[in-house]
C-alpha positions in Angstrom: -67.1 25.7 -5.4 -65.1 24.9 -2.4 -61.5 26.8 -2.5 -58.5 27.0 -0.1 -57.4 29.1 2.3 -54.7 30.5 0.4 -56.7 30.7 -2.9 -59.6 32.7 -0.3 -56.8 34.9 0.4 -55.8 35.8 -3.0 -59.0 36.5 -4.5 -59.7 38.4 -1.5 -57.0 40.8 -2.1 -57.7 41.7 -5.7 -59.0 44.6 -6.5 -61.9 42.7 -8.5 -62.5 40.4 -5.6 -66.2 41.2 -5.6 -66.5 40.2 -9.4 -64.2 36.8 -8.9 -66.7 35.6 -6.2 -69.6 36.3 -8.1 -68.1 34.6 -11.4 -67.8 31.3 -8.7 -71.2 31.5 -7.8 -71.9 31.1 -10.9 -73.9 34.5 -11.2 -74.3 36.6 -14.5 -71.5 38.9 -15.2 -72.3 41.9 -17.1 -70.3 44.7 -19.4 -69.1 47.0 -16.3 -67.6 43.6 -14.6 -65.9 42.6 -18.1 -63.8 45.6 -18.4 -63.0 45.8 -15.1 -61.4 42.5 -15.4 -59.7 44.1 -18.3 -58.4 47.2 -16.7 -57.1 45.2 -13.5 -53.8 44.4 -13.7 -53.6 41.8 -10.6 -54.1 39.1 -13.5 -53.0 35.9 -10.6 -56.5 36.0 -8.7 -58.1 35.9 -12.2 -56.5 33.2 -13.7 -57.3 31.3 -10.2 -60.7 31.8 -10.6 -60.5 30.5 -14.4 -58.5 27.9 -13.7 -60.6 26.9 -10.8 -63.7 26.6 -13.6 -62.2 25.2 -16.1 -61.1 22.0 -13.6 -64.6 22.0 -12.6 -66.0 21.4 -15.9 -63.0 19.2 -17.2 -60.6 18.1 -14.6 -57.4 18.2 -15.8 -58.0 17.0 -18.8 -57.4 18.9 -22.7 -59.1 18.1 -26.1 -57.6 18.9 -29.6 -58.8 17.8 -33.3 -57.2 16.4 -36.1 -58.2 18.2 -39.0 -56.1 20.2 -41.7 -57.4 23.6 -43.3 -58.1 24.0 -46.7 -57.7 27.9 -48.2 -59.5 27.5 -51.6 -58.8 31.0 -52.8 -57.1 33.8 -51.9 -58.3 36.1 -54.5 -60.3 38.8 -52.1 -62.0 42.1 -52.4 -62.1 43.3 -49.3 -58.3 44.3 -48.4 -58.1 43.9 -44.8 -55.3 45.8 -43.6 -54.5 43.0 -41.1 -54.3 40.6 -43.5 -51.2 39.4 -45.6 -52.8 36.4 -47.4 -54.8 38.0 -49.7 -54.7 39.0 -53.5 -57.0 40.9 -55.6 -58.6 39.8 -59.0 -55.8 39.3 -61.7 -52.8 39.1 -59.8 -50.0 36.7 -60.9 -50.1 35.1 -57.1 -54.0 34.6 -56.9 -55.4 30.8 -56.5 -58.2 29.2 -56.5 -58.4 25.6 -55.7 -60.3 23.5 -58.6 -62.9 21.1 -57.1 -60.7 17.8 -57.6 -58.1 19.4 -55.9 -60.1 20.5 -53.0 -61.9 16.9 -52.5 -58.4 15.1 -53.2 -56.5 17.2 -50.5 -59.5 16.3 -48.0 -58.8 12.8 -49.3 -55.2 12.4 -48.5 -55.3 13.8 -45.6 -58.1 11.7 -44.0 -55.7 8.6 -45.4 -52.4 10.0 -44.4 -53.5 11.2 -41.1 -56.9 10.4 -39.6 -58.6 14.1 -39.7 -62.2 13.9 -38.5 -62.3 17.6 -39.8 -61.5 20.2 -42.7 -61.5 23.8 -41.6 -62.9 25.8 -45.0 -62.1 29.6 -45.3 -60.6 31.9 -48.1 -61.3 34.8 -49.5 -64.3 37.0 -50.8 -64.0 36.1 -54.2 -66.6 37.3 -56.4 -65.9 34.9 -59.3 -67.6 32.3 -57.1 -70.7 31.3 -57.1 -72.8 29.1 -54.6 -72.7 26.2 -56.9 -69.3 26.2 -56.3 -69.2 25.5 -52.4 -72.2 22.9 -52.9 -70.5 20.8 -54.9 -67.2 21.2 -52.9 -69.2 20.4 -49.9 -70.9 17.6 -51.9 -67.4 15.7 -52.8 -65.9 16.2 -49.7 -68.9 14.6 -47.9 -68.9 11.8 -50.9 -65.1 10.6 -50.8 -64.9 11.4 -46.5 -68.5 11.3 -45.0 -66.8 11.1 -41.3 -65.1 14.4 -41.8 -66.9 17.5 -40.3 -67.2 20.6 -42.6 -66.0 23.4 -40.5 -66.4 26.4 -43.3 -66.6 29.6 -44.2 -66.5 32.6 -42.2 -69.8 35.2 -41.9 -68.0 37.5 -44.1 -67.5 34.8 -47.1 -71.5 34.1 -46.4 -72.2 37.1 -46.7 -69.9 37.6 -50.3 -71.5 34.5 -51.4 -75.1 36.1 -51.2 -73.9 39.2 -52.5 -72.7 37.3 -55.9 -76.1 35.3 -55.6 -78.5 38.4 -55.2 -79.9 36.4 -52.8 -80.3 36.3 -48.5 -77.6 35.1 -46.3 -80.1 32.4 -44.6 -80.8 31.1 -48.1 -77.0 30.7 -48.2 -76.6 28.8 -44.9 -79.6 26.6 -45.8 -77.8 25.7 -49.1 -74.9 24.9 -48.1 -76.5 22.8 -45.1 -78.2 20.8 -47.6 -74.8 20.5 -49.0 -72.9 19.1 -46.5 -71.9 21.9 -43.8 -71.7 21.1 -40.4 -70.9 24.2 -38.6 -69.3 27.8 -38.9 -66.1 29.0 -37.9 -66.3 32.5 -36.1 -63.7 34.3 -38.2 -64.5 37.6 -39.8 -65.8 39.1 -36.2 -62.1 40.8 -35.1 -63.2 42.8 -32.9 -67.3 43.5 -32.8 -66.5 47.3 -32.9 -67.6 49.4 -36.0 -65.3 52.2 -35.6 -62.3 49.3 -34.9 -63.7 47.6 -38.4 -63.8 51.2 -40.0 -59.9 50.9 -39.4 -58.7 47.3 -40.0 -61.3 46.0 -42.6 -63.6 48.9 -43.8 -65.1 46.7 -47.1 -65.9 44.0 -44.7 -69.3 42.9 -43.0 -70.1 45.2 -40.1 -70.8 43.8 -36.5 -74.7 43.7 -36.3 -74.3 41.4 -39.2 -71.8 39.1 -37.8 -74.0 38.8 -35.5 -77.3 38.2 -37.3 -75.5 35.7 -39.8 -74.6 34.1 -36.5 -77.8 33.9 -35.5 -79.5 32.6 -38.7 -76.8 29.8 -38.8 -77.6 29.0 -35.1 -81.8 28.9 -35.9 -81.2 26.2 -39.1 -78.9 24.4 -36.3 -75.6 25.2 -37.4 -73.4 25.2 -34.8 -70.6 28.0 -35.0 -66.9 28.9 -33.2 -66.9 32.5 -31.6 -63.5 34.2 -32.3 -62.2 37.4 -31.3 -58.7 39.2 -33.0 -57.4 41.1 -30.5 -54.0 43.7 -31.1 -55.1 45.8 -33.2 -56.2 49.3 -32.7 -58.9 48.0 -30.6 -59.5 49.6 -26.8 -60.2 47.1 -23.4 -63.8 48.7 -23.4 -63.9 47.5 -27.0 -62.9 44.0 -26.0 -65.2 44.1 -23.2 -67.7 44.5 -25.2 -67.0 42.2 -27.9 -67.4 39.3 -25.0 -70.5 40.4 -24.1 -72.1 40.7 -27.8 -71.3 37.3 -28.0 -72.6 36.1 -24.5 -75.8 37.8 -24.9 -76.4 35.9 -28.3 -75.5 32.5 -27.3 -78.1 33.2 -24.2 -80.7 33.5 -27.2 -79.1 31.0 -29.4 -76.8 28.3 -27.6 -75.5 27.7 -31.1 -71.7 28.5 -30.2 -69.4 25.6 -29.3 -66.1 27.6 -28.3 -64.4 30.7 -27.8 -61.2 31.3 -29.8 -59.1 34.3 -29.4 -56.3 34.9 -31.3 -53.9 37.5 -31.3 -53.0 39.9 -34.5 -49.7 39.5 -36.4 -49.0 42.3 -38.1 -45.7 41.5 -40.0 -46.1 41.8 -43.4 -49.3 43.4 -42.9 -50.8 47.2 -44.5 -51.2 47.7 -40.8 -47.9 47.3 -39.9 -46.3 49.0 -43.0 -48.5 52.4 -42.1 -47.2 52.4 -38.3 -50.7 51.6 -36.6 -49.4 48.3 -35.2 -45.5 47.3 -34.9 -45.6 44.7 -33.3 -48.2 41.2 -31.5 -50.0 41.6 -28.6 -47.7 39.3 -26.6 -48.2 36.4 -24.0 -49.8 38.4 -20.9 -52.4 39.2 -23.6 -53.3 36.1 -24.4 -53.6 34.6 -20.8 -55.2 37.7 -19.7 -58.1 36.9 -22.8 -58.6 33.1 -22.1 -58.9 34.3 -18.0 -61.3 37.0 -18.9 -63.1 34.8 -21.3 -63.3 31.6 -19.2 -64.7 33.5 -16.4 -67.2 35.6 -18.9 -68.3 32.6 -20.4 -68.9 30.7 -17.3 -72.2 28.6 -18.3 -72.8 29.8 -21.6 -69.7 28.5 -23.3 -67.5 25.7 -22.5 -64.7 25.5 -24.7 -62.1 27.9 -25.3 -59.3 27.2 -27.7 -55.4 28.2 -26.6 -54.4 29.8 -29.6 -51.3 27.9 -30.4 -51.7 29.2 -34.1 -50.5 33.0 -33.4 -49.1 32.4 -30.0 -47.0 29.1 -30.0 -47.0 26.2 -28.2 -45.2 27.5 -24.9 -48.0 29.9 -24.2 -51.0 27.4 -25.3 -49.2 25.4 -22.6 -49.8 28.1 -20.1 -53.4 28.7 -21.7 -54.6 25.4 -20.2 -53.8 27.0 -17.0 -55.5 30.1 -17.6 -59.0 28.0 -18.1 -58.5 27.2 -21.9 -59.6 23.5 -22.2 -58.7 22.7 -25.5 -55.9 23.4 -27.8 -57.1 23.2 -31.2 -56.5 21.7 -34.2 -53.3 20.4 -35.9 -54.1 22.7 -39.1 -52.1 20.9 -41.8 -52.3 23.1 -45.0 -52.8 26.7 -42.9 -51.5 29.6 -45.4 -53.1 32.7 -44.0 -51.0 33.0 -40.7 -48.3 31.4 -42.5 -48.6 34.5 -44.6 -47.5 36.6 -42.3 -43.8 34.7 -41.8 -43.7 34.7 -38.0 -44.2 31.1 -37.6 -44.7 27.5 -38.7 -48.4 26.8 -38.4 -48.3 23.0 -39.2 -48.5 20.9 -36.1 -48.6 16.9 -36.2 -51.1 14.8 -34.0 -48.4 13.8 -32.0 -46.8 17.2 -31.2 -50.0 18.3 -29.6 -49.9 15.5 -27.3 -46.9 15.5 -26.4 -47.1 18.9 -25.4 -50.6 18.7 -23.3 -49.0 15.6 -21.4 -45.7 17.6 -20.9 -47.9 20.1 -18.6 -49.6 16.9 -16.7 -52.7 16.9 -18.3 -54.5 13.9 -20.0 -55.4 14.5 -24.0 -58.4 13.4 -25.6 -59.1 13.5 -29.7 -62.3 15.3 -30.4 -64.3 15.9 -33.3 -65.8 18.7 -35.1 -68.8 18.8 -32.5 -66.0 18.5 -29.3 -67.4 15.0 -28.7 -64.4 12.6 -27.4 -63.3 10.1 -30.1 -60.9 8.8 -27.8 -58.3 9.5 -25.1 -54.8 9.1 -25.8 
């Protein structure tokens, strides 16, 4: 990869200069080099080197989806303490969607606005069996067979096969047969045990993630990797996170992106016992999507700008950090919306608008990141 003098000069003056040159000759990257990126604070020659791959793989050019996500419950028995969307069993605010409503609201939206994709997720509700999902994958795919499935986290597998007495790949290969197309990556946060011990103690542990992960990738399920950064969580943590995830898509290749996104802890148990006052913040973010594009460097191409818990102004500056797409326009969201810090709807044309405001050209994807058109 061919780069300027002045560019040459930068990266030569970081204090991770050795690990920027290697990342642009393409060579593998390991833990020790990941939280050293982390711990440097000279964050300019990173985001170079980021920016510098992501133009090599797209140009200047940023994809986003149309899709709207559907929460069908948000009855939940694992009380994550980051979490302000849920309620347990009984309460006078707890929901769950009836199947006509879920396949009308897929529906409307594919008529009102085009979406090639539904992003599933809830809660862990154990009043719900697997019959349940099947036959809400089953409508959806009936009334809208161009929309993509994008559902349900590792976690709500794994509740599902828990109220089934039966194995998480049985689940995945169910709900395959159903209609799924591919997994989103929430329920990871951070890939840390004694982080999970903190933030969500009732939920799946991180080997699990990661073997549900897997199972999903061997019945050719593609999945979204996520990380939630902001919590209690260390940079060696983080660090490691990234690389839990890069060594399974080297034995997989089943994730299509990376998507961090950044912990909001208003209204939140978290926030009300002191552990967290207050986001992550911008530097965060840009410093993740760097960190991640460079990390990711031929094992991952797509990394989402995390408009949803950051706002547009710093998904803008994502694409120049080496994020490459910015989403989804997320009509319906409720769980970040939870949390009162921000709108979370975003129109079609908003996103556009916003990618061509920063000079780059805009393409509509779908589920599977292939171009439906440019715009």
């Amino acid at each position: 990869m061919q780069k300027s003098s002045l560019a040459y000069n930068l990266i030569s003056k970081s204090d991770v200069a050795d690990i920027l040159y290697r990342a642009l000759d393409c060579q593998k990257l390991g833990l020790n080099d990941c939280i050293k990126l982390f711990k440097s604070n000279d964050i300019y020659p990173i985001a170079l080197v980021s920016n510098m791959i992501r133009q090599k793989l797209f140009g200047n050019r940023a994809s986003f989806v149309n899709n709207i996500i559907l929460n069908y419950t948000n009855v939940c028995i694992t009380y994550c303490k980051f979490c302000a969307f849920y309620r347990p069993v009984g309460h006078g605010e707890a929901y769950t969607l009836s199947l006509g409503e879920i396949a009308k609201r897929v529906l409307v939206a594919r008529e009102m606005f085009g979406i090639t994709q539904v992003l599933i997720q809830g809660g862990h509700n154990p009043e719900l069996k697997l019959e349940f999902y099947e036959d809400a994958f089953k409508a959806i795919k009936k009334n809208c067979p161009q929309v993509g499935i994008h559902g349900l986290s590792a976690s709500e597998i794994d509740n599902i096969a828990a109220v089934e007495n039966c194995s998480t790949k049985e689940v995945l290969s169910r709900l395959k047969g159903a209609g799924l197309d591919s997994l989103p990556g929430a329920g990871a946060e951070i890939l840390d045990d004694e982080v999970k011990a903190q933030i969500s103690p009732l939920k799946i542990k991180s080997h699990e993630w990661l073997r549900i992960m897997e199972e999903a990738h061997k019945l050719n399920i593609k999945s979204s990797a996520t990380m939630m950064y902001g919590t209690t969580e260390t940079e060696e943590q983080r660090a490691s996170h990234i690389v839990k995830i890069a060594e399974l898509q080297e034995k997989t290749g089943g994730f299509m992106a990376f998507i961090p996104w950044s912990f909001e802890p208003n209204k939140t148990r978290m926030q009300a016992e002191g552990k967290v006052k207050y986001p992550a913040g911008g530097l965060n973010l840009l410093k993740m999507i760097s960190i991640a594009r460079i990390m990711y460097h031929g094992l991952i191409d797509h990394l989402q700008s995390s408009w949803l818990t950051n706002g547009i102004g710093m998904a803008q500056l994502a694409l120049n950090y080496g994020a490459d797409d910015f989403g989804g326009t997320l009509i319906g969201e409720e769980v970040v919306t939870a949390t009162g810090s921000r709108s979370t709807e975003l129109s079609s044309y908003k996103i556009i608008s916003s990618i061509k405001q920063i000079g780059f050209q805009v393409a509509e994807r779908d589920n599977f990141y292939h171009t439906i058109k440019n715009c």
